[in-house]
C-alpha positions as CSV (number, residue, x, y, z in Angstrom):
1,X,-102.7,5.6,12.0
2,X,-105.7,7.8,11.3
3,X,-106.8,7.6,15.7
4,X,-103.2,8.3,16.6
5,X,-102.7,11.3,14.2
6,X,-106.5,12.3,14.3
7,X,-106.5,16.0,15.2
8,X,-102.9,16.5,14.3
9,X,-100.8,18.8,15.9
10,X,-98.8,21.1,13.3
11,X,-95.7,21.3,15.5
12,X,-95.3,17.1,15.8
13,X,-95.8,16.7,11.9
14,X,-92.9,18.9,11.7
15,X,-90.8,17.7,14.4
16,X,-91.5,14.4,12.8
17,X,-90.2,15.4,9.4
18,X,-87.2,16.8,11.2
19,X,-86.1,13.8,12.7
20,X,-86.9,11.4,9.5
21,X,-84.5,14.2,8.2
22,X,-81.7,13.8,10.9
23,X,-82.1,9.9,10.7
24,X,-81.9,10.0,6.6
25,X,-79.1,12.3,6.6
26,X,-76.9,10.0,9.2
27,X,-77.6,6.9,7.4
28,X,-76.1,8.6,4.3
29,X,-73.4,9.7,6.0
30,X,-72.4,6.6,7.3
31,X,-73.2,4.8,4.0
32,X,-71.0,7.2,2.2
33,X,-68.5,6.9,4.7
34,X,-68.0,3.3,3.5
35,X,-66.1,4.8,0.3
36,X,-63.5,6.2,2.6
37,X,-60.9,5.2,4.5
38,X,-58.5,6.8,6.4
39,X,-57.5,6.7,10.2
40,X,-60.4,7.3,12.0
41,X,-58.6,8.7,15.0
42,X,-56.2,11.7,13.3
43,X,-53.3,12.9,12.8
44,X,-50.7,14.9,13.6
45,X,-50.2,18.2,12.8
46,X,-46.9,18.0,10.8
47,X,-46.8,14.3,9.9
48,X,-48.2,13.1,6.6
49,X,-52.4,12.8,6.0
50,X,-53.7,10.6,3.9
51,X,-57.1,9.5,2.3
52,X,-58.1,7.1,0.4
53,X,-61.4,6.7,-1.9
54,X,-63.2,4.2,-3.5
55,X,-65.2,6.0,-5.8
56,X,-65.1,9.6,-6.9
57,X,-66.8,11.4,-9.3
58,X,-64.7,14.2,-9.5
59,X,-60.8,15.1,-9.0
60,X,-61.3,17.5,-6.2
61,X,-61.5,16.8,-2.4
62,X,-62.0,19.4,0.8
63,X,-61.4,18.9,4.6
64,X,-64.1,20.6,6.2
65,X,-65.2,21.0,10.2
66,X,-67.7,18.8,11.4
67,X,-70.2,22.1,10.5
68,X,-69.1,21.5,7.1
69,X,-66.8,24.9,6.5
70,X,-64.1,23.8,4.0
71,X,-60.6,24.5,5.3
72,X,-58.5,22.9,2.6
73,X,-58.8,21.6,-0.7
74,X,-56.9,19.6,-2.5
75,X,-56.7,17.3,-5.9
76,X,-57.0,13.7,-5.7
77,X,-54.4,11.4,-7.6
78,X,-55.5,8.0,-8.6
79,X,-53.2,5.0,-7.1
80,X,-50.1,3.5,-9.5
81,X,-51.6,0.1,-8.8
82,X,-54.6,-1.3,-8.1
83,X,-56.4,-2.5,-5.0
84,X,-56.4,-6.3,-4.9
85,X,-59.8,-6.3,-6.0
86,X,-58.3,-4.6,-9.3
87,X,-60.0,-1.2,-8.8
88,X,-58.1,2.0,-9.5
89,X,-58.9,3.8,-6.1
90,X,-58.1,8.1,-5.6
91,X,-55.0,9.2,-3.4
92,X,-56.1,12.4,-1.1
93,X,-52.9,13.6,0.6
94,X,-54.0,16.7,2.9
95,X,-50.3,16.8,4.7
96,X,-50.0,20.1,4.0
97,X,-53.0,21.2,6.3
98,X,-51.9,21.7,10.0
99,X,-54.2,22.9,11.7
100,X,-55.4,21.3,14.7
101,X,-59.5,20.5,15.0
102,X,-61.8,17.7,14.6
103,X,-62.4,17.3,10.6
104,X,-64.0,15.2,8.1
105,X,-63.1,14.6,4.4
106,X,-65.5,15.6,2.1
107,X,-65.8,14.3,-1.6
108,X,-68.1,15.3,-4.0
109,X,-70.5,12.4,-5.5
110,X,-69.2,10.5,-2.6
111,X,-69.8,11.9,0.6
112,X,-68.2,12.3,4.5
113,X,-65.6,10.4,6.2
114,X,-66.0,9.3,9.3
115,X,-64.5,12.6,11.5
116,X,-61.4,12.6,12.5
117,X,-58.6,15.4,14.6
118,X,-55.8,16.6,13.8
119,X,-53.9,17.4,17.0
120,X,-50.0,16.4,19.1
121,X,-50.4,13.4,20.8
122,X,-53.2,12.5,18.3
123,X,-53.0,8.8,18.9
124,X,-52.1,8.9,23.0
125,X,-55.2,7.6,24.5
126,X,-55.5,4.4,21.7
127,X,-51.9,3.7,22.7
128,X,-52.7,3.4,26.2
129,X,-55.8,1.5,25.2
130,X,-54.0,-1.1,23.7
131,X,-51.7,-1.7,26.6
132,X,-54.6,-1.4,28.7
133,X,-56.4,-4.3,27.1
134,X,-53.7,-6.5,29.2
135,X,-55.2,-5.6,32.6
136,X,-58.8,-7.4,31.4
137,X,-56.6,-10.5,30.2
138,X,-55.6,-10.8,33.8
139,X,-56.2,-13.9,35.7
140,X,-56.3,-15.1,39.0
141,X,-57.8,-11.5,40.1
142,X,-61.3,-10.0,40.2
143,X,-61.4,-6.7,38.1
144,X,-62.9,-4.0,40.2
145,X,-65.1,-1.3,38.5
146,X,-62.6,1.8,40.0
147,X,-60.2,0.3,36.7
148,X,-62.3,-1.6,34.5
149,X,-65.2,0.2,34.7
150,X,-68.2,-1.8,33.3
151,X,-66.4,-4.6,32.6
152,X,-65.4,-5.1,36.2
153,X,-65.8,-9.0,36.9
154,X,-65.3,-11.5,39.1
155,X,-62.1,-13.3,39.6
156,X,-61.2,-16.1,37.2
157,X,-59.0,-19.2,37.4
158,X,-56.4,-18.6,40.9
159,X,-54.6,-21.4,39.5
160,X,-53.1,-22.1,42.9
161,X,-53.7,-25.7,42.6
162,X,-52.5,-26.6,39.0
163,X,-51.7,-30.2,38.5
164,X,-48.9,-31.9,36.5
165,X,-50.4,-33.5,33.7
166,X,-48.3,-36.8,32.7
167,X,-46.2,-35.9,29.7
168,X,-44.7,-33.4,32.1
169,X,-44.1,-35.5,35.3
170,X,-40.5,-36.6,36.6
171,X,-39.1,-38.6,39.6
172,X,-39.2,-35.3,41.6
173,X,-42.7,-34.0,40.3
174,X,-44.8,-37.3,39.3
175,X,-48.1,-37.0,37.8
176,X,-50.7,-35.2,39.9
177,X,-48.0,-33.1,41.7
178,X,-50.1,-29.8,42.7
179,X,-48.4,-26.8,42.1
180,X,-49.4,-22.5,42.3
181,X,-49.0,-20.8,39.0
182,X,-51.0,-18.0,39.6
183,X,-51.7,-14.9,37.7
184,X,-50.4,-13.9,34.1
185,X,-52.5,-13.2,30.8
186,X,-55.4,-15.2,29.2
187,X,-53.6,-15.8,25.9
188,X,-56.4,-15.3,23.4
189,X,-60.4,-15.7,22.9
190,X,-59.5,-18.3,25.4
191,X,-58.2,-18.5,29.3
192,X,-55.4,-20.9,29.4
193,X,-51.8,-19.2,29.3
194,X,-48.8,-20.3,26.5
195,X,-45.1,-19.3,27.1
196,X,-44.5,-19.6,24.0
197,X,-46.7,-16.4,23.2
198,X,-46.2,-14.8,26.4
199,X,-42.8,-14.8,25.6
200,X,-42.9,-12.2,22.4
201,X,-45.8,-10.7,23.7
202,X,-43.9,-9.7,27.7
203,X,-41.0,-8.9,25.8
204,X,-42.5,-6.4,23.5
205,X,-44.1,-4.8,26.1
206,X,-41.0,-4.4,28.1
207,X,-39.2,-3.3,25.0
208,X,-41.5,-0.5,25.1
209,X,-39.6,0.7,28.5
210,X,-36.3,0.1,27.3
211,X,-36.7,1.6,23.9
212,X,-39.0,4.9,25.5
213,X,-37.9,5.3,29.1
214,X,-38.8,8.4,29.8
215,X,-41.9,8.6,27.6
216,X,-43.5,5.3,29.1
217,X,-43.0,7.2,32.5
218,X,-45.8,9.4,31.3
219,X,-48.6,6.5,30.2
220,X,-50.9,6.1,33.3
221,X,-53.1,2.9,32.9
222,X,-55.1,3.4,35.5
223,X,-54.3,-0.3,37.3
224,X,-54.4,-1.2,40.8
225,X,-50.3,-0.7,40.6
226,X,-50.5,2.2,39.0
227,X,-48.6,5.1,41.2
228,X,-46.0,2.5,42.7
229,X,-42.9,4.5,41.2
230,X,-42.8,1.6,38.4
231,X,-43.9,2.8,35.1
232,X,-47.4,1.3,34.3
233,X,-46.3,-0.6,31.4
234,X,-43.8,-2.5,34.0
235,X,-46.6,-3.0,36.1
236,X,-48.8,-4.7,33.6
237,X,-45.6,-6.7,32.0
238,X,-44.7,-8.1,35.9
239,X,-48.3,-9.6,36.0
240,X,-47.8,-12.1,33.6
241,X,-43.7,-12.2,34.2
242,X,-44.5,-13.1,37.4
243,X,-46.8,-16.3,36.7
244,X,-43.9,-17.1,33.8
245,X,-41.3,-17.7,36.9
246,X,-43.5,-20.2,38.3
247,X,-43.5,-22.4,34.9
248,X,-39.9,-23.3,35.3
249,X,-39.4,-26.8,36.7
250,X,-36.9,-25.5,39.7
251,X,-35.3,-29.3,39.8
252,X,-33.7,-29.3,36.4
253,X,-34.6,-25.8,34.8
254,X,-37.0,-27.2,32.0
255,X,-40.2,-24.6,31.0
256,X,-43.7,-26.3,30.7
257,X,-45.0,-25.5,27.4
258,X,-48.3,-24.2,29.0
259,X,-50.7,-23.9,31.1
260,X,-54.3,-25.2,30.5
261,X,-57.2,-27.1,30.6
262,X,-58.1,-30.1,28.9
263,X,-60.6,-29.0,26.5
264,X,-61.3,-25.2,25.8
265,X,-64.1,-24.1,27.9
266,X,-67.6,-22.5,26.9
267,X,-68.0,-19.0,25.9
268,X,-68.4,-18.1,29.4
269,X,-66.8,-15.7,32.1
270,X,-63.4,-16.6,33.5
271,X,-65.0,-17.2,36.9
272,X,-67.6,-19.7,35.4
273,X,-64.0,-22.3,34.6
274,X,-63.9,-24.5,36.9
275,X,-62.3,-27.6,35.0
276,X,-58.9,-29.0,36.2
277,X,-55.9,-27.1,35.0
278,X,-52.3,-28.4,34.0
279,X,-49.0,-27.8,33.2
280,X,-47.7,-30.4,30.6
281,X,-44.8,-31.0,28.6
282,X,-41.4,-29.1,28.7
283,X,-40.3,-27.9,25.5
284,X,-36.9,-26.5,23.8
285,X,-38.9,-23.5,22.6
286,X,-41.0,-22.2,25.6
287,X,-37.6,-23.0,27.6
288,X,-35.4,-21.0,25.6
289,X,-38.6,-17.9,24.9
290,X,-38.5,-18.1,28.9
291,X,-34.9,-17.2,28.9
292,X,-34.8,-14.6,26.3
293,X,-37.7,-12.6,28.8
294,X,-35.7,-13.6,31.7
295,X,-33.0,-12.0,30.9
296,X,-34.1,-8.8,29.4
297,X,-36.5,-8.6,32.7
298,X,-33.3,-8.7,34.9
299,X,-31.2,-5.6,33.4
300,X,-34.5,-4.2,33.5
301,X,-35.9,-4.6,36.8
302,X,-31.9,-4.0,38.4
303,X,-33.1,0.0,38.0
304,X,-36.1,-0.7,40.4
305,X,-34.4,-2.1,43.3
306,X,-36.7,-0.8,45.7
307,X,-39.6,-1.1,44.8
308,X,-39.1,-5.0,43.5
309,X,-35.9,-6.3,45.5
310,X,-34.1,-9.4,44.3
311,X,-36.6,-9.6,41.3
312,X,-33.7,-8.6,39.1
313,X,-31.5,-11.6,40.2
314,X,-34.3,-14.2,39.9
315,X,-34.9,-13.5,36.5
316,X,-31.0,-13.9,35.8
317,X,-30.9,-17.0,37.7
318,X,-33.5,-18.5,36.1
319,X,-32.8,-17.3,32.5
320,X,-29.3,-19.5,33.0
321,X,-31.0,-22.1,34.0
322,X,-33.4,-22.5,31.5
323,X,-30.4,-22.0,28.6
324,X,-28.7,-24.8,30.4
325,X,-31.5,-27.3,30.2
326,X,-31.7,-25.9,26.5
327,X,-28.6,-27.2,25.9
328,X,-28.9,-30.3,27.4
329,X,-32.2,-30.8,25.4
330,X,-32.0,-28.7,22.1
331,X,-34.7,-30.2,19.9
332,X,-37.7,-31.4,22.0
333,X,-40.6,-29.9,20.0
334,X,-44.0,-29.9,21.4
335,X,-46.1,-32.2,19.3
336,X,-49.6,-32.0,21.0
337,X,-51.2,-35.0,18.9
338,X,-48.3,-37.5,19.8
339,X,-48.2,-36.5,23.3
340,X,-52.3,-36.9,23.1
341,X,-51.6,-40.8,21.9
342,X,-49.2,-41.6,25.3
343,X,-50.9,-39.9,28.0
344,X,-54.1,-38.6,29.7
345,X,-56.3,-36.8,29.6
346,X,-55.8,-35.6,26.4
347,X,-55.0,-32.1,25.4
348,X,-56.8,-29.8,23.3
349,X,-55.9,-26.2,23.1
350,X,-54.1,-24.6,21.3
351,X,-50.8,-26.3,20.9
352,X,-48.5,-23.4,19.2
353,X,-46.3,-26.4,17.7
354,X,-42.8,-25.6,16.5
355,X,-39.9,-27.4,15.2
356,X,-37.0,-25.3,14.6
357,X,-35.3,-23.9,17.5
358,X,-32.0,-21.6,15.6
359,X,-34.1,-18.6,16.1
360,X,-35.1,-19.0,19.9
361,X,-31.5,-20.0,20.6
362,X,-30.5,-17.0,18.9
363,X,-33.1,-14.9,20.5
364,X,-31.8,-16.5,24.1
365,X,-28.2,-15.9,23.7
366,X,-28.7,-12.6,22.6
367,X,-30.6,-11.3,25.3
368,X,-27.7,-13.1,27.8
369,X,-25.2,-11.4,26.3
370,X,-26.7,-8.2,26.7
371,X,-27.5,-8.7,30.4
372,X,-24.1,-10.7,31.4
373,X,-21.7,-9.2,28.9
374,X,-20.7,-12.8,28.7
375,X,-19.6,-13.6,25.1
376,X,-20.1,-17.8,25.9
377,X,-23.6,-17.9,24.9
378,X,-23.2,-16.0,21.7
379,X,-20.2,-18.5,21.1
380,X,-23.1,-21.6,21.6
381,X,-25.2,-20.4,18.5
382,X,-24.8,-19.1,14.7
383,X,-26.2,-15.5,14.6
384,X,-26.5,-15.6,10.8
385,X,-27.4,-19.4,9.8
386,X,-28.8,-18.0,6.7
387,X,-29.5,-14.7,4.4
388,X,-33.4,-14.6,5.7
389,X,-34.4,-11.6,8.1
390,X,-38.2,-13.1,9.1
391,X,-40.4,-10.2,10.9
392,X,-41.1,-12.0,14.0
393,X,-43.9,-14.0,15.4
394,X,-44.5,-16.3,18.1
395,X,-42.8,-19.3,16.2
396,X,-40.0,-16.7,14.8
397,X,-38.2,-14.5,16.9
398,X,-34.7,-14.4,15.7
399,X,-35.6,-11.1,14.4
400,X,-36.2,-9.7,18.7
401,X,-32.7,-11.1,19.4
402,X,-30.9,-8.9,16.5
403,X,-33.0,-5.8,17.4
404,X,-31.4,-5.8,21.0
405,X,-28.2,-6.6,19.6
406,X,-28.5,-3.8,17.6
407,X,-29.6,-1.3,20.0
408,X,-27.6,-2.4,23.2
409,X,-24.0,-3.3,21.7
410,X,-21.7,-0.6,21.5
411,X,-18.3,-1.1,19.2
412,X,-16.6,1.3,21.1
413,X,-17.1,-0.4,23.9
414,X,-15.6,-3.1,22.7
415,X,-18.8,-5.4,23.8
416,X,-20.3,-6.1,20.9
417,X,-20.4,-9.5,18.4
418,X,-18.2,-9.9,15.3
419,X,-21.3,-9.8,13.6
420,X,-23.3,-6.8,14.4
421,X,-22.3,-4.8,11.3
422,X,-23.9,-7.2,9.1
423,X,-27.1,-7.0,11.4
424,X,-27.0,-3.6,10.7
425,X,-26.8,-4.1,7.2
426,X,-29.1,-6.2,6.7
427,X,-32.1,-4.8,9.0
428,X,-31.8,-1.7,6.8
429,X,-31.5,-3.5,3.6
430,X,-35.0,-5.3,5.0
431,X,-36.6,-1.7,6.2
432,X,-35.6,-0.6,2.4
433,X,-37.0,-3.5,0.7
434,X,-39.8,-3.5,2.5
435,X,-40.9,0.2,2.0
436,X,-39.8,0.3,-1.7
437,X,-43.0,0.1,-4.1
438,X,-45.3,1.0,-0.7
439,X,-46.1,4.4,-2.1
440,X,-47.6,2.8,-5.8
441,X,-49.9,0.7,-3.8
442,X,-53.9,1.5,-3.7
443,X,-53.5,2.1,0.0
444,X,-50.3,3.8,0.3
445,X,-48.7,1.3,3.0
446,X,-46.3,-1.7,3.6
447,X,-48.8,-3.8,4.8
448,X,-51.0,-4.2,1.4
449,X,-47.9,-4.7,-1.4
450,X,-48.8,-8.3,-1.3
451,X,-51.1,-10.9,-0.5
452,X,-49.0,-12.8,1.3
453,X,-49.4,-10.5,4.1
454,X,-52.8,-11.2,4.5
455,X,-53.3,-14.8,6.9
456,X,-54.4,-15.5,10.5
457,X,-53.7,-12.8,12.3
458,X,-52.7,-10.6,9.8
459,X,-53.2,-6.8,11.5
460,X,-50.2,-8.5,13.6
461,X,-48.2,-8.6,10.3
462,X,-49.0,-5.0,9.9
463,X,-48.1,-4.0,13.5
464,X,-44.9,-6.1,13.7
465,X,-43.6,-4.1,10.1
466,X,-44.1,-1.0,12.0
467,X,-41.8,-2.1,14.4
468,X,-39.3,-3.2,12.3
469,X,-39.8,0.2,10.6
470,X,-39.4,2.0,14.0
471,X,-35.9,-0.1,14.5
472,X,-34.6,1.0,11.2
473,X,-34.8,4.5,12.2
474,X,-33.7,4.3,15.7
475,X,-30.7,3.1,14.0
476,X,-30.4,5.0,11.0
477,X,-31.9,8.4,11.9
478,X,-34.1,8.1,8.7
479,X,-37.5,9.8,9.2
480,X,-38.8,7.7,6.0
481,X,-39.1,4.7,8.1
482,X,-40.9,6.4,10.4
483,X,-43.5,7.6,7.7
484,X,-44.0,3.9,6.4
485,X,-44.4,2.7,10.2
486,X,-47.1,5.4,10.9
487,X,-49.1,4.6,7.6
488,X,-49.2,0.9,8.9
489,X,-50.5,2.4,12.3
490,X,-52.7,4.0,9.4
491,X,-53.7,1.1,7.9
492,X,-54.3,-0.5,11.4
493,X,-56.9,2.6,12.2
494,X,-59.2,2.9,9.1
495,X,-56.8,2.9,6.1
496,X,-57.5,-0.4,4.9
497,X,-60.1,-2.2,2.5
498,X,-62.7,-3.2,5.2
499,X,-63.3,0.3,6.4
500,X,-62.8,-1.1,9.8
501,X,-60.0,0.7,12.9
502,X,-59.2,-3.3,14.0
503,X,-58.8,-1.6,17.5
504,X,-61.9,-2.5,19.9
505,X,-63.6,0.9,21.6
506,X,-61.3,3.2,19.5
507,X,-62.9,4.6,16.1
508,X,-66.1,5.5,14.3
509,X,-66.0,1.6,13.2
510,X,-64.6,-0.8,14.7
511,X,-65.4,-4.8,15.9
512,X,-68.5,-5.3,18.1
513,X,-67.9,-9.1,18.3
514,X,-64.5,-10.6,18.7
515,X,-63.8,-14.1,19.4
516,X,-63.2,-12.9,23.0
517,X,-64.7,-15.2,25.8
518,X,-65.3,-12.4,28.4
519,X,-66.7,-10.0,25.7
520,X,-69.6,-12.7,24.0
521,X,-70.6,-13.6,27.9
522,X,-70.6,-10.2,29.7
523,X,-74.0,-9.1,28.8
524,X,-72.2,-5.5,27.8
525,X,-72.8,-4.6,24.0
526,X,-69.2,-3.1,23.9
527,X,-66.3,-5.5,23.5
528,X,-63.6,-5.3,26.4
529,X,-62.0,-2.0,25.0
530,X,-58.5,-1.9,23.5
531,X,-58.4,-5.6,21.3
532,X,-56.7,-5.8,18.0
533,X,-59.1,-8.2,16.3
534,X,-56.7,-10.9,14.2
535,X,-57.8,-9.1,10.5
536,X,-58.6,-10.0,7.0
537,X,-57.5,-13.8,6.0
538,X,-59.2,-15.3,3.4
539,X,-58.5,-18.7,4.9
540,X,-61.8,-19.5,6.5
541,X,-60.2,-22.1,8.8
542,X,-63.1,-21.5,11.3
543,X,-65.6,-22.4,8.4
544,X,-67.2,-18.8,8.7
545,X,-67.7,-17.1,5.5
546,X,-66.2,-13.8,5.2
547,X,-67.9,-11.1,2.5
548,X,-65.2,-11.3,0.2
549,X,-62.1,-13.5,-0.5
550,X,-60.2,-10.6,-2.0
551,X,-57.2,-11.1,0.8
552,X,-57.5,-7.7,2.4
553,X,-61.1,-7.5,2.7
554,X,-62.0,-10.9,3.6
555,X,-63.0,-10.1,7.5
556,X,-66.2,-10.5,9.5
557,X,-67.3,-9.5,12.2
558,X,-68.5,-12.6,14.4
559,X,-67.6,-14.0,16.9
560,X,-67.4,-17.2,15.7
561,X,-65.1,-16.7,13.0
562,X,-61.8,-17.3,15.0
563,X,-60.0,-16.7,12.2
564,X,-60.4,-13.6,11.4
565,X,-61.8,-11.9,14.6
566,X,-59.9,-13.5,17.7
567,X,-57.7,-11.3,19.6
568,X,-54.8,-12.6,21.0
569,X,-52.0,-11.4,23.3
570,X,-48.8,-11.4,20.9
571,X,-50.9,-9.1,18.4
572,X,-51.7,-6.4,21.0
573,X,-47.8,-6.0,21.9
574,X,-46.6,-5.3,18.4
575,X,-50.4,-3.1,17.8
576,X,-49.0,-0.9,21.5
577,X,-45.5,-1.0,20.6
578,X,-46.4,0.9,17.2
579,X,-48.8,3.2,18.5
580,X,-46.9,3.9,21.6
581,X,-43.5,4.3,19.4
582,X,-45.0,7.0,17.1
583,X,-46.4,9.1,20.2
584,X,-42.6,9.2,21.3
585,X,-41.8,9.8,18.2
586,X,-44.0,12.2,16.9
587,X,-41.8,15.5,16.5
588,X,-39.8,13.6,14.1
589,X,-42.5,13.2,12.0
590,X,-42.4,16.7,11.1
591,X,-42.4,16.7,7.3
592,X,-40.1,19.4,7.0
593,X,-37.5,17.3,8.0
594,X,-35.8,16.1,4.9
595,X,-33.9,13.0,6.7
């Protein structure tokens, strides 16, 4: 110390203390930012602001420019309820500041937020991100650096030579048969490819279209297809459509459960697989999740004949052929463990297992009734076997087949079911019980007035209420659904017990290490951009301990802990679906309105 200072130099002592200054200052602001939350992207200019504190010595709170002018003040309000932890935690609700800028929240005894803007279109490039994230699941192409930029890799798994395993072979396609089933999405932190979960996940995304035509004409991607005169979320959606055609059995119309290796394969790059691949076992539920997509795809894809001829008949084709064999074989579940004790080689990845097939039958006819205008399917199924209105998931998705029930069947038109007021009824008695009580809750949102929200994969939960939300005012014209599906996106971006946005690359924090193959073994410290890591879930399942078993805080970020901090492909489509919803949406936001 005393040679390298000897002689000292006045001006380095001070540019020394300077920068032991900056450095003390940042930590403390990021240390106090930890007793804030809020979304750490913004907000809109006339849609509600919230914050919401952990500790607070004082009633008063100010938003003030990143040079630390206050331009608002305000009073905080302590929550009706507590957190789950128990802790009284302090409401600040700045909606009535509108002015666009870059901000932070400031409160005295307790610090910064992390900075946020207030500004239109507020969330547009997060909402692109999300979609985005689909283009680096791709398979069976290289990602050049022109779209992916430094996650450009090589090509993984061409799947052009897939074999059928055994539980899947007939007289016409024995054992061994090699087939091409090329392309679609890696499904989660792994690279093998599930119908089942492509099926909610490709028709969320090509909801999206049909829901916001003319805004999802205006997200650009950036992918190779982008400027084709297909919008890019069509583009992405066709990539793993695409591969989903080739899982249909074209001798009897039967839909193999999945695609995949034997055994998961190593944290490695896609490229790096090189194990055999297989189709195996056809199931009621990927068969019927295959129709459902099918048939949405076709009345889809019949605007774009150009541009993909003769797609839009395929898909119809197809979809009636798969409902056909559904019929013919209603209740084969896929049970991996007894299909593992008949036949080789045994398979273990993930098996997404499901015994109850009312809500894909319901979800299938549905979507064939919309397309053909044919009133026979709907006749085949019971569209209300019971009084429950489930938010959907990969293993429930009555709840997709009412919402385009709902949005494509016109009375007056005479082509609509018997049934559709009570749909109506009851998807607004759901969106009402869902948001009553939200506001007394520590964090001001659907997602955290119970426990039970919190599992595996439980930012899902919180994205899929948002889109429930959004159907509820799509059908009501009721702008208060629309607040309680933005506070979700809320939640989803900062507002939430962990402090964490869940959304990899967008936010001041967010996960470093998802359980995301390509992002452990890329050598780039940034996860792939545009994840929704799975969330809190105090479950543990992967044996990694999380920080705190209180349900909405018990998350780590690891990449080990599967449970908590996989990303899969069903929770990005609800997570873009929100975000992408609410940027369409946004002037009806406007608090003024009193709707």
């Amino acid at each position: 110390m005393t040679n390298k200072y000897s002689n000292p130099c006045l001006i380095c002592v001070c540019m020394l203390g300077v920068l032991l200054l900056f450095i003390t200052q940042k930590s403390i602001g990021q240390d106090t930012a930890r007793l804030i939350r809020l979304n750490q992207i913004g907000f809109y200019p006339d849609a509600p602001k919230t914050g919401i504190i952990l500790k607070s010595s004082g009633n008063k709170f100010y938003i003030q420019t990143t040079a630390k002018k206050t331009v608002f003040t305000g009073v905080l309000k302590a929550s009706v309820k507590p957190d789950f932890a128990g802790n009284t935690l302090q409401i600040a609700n700045f909606t009535a500041f509108h002015t666009s800028g870059t901000y932070v929240l400031y409160i005295p005894g307790s610090g910064y937020s992390y900075p946020f803007q207030i500004k239109n279109a507020v969330h547009k490039e997060v909402a692109a991100g999300i979609i985005k994230a689909y283009y680096y699941m791709r398979a069976s192409i290289p990602l050049q650096e022109k779209y992916a930029g430094k996650w450009n890799r090589a090509e993984g798994h061409p799947d052009t030579s897939v074999l059928v395993h055994a539980s899947a072979a007939t007289d016409k396609r024995p054992t061994g048969t090699v087939i091409s089933a090329p392309r679609g999405w890696y499904d989660a932190g792994d690279y093998n490819k599930y119908i089942v979960n492509s099926g909610i996940s490709t028709s969320t995304l090509l909801s999206l279209y049909e829901d916001f035509p003319e805004h999802m004409q205006s997200v650009n991607l950036n992918i190779p297809e982008s400027g084709n005169h297909i919008p890019d979320v069509l583009n992405e959606a066709l990539w793993n459509l695409r591969w989903m055609l080739t899982m249909q059995d074209p001798n009897d119309g039967g839909v193999y459960h999945k695609l995949t290796n034997a055994a998961f394969d190593k944290m490695e790059m896609p490229d790096k697989g090189t194990a055999p691949r297989y189709v195996v076992q056809k199931g009621t539920a990927a068969t019927l999740d295959f129709a459902a997509v099918m048939a949405q795809a076709s009345r889809i894809f019949r605007k774009f004949p150009q541009q993909v001829p003769g797609l839009a008949d395929s898909c119809l084709n197809q979809a009636k052929k798969a409902w056909d064999w559904a019929v013919k074989n209603p209740d084969i579940a896929y049970q991996q463990d007894e299909m593992n004790k008949k036949f080789d080689p045994k398979i273990t990845t993930g098996a997404y297992g499901d015994n109850t097939f009312t809500d894909e039958f319901i979800w299938a006819a549905s979507e064939l009734f919309v397309t053909t205008q044919q009133s026979e399917y709907l006749k085949q199924v019971n569209l209300l076997p019971d009084n429950n209105m489930p938010i959907p998931t990969w293993g429930q998705v009555r709840l997709l087949g009412y919402y385009s029930l709902i949005k494509n069947c016109d009375p007056a038109k005479g082509n609509s079911p018997k049934e559709l007021p009570e749909l109506k009824k009851r998807l607004i008695a759901l969106a009402d019980d869902m948001i009553n009580g939200a506001d007394e809750t520590a964090y001001q949102t659907v997602m955290t007035k119970s426990a039970h929200h919190f599992g595996w994969g439980s930012n899902s939960e919180a994205a899929n209420e948002g889109v429930m939300l959004i159907q509820a005012y799509k059908l009501s014209g009721n702008n208060k659904y629309l607040k309680y599906s933005l506070a979700n996106l809320d939640y989803i971006l900062g507002r939430n017990a962990t402090g964490y946005s869940y959304i990899t690359g967008y936010g001041s924090k967010t996960p470093m290490h998802p359980h995301h193959r390509p992002s452990v073994a890329d050598g780039i410290v940034d996860p792939i951009p545009g994840l929704l890591a799975g969330g809190p879930n105090p479950g543990m399942q992967d044996h990694i301990k999380v920080p705190s078993i209180v349900p909405d805080a018990a998350y780590i970020d690891d990449d080990r802990a599967y449970a908590v901090n996989e990303i899969a492909i069903n929770w990005n489509a609800p997570a873009a679906y929100l975000a992408i919803a609410i940027e369409a949406l946004q002037n009806q936001l406007n608090t003024s309105n009193k709707n």
